[in-house]
N, C-alpha and C positions, 0 to 999 in steps of 0.2 A: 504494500500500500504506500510504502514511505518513496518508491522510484518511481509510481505512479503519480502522486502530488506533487514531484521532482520534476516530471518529465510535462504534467499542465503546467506549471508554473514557468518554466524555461520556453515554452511556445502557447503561449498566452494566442497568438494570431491562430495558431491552426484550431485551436477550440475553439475558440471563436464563430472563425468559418463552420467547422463542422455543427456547431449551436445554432445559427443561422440557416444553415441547410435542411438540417431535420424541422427547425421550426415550418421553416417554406415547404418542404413537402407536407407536415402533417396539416399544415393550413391548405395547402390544396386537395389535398383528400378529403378535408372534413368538409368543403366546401363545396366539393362535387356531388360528396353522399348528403348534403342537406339540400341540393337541389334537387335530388333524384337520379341525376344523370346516372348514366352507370356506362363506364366503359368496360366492355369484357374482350378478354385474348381470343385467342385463335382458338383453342378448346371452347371456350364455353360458349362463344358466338358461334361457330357451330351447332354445339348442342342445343343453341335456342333455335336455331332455325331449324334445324333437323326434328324442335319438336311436337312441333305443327302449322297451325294455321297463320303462319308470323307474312309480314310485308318485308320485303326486303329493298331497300332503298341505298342506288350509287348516286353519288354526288357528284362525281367526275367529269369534264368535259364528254360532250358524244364521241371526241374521236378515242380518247383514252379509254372509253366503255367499250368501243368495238374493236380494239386491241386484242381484251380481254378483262370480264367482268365474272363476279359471283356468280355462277350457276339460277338462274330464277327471277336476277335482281331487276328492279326495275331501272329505267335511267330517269331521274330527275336534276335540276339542277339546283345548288341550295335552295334559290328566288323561288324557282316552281314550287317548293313543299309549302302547299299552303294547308295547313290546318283544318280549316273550314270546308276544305273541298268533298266533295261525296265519295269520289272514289276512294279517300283515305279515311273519311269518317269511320265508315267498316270496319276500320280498324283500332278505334277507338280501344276497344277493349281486349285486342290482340296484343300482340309483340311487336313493334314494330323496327327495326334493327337497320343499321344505316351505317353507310361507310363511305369517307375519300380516298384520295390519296394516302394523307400520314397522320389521318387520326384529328386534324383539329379542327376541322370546317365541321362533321358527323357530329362534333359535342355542342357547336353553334346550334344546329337545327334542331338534333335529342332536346336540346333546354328549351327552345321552342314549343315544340311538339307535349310535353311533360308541363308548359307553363298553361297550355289548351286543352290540358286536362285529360293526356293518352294517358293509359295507364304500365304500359310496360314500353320503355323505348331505349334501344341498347344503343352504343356506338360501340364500332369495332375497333381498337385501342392498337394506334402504328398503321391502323388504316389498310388500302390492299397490300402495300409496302410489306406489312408484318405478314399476311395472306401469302405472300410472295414468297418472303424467306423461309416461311416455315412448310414451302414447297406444296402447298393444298391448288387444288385442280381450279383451272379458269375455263371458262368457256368464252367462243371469239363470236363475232356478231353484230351485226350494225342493232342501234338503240333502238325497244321498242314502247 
């Protein structure tokens, strides 16, 4: 304990930083779970979609969707997801799961979506990015 007190007190700056760090991430986590949002990995965002009747929703420009996109997914662009609209009303009470590129645009619209009162609305966290590296299947296709 006595080289542990030795070795804070000698770099006073690196706790510091590291104090600062944890505080930043535990304030963005606690922030995200008191909005609702919920971003999930590659496992579980699967798992939700796989476990029924969910909407699946790409954020991505159309040419980047017809590269390759989610298996099922629709193409919207953020602007297009409108809340109010009928054909996602439906889903009000569903899952409804959304994905960009790299994860940050998806938690824009989720908080969106979540403030109009859906009740289950995931983002895919790293976005197709993280889809990408963790080697899960795309399918190629112009936007429908």
């Amino acid at each position: 304990m006595q080289r542990f007190l030795e070795f804070v007190s000698n770099h006073p700056v690196l706790w510091s930083l590291l104090i600062i760090l944890l505080v930043a991430w535990a304030f963005v986590e606690l922030r995200a779970r008191a909005r609702g949002s919920v971003n999930l990995g590659t496992f579980e965002f699967t798992r939700e979609l796989n476990s029924g009747n969910a909407l699946l929703i790409d954020l991505r420009p159309g040419a980047e969707y017809d590269k390759g996109h989610i298996r099922g997914a629709r193409h919207l662009t953020p602007s297009q997801v409108d809340a109010g609209a009928r054909d996602l009303l439906k889903y009000k009470d569903s899952a409804v799961l959304i994905y960009c590129q790299n994860g940050i645009s998806s938690v824009d619209v989720a908080e969106r979506l979540l403030k109009a009162g859906y009740a289950k609305v995931y983002s895919l966290k790293g976005g197709i990015a993280a889809w990408v590296q963790d080697q899960l299947p795309l399918e190629r296709g112009k936007s429908r």
